[in-house]
N, C-alpha and C positions, 0 to 999 in steps of 0.2 A: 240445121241449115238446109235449104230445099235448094235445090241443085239439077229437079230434075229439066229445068228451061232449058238449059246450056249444053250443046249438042259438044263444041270441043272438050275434049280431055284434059288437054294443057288447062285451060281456061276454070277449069271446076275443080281442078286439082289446085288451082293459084286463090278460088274462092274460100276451097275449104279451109283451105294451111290458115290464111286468114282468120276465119271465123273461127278456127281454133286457138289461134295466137290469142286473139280477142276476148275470148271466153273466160270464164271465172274458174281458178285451179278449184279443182274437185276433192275435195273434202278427206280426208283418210279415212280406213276403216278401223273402227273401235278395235282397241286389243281385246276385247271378250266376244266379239264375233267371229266366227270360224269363217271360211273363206268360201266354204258350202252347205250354207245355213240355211238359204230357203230353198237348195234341192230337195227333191221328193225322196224321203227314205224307205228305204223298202223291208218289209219286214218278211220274219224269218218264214220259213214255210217245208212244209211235210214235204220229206224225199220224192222225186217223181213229179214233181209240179213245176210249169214253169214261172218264171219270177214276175215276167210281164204281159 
């Protein structure tokens, strides 16, 4: 929802609650997906190095 027209707060705050009431519930996540599956994993590395 694009929201940025609307200069009051109250006003854009009463558009979103809306457009979220509105919206389509959001799907669950699979029980075989871990919860931080497409973080970047970092792999192991020689003492003295830094990781990122």
């Amino acid at each position: 929802m694009n929201t940025k027209n609307v200069t009051d707060t109250t006003e854009r705050k009463k558009l979103k609650r809306a457009a979220r009431k509105k919206a389509a519930p959001k799907a669950k996540r699979a029980a075989d997906v871990a919860r931080g599956s497409t973080k970047r994993k970092v792999k192991k590395m020689v003492k003295g190095q830094s990781k990122r």
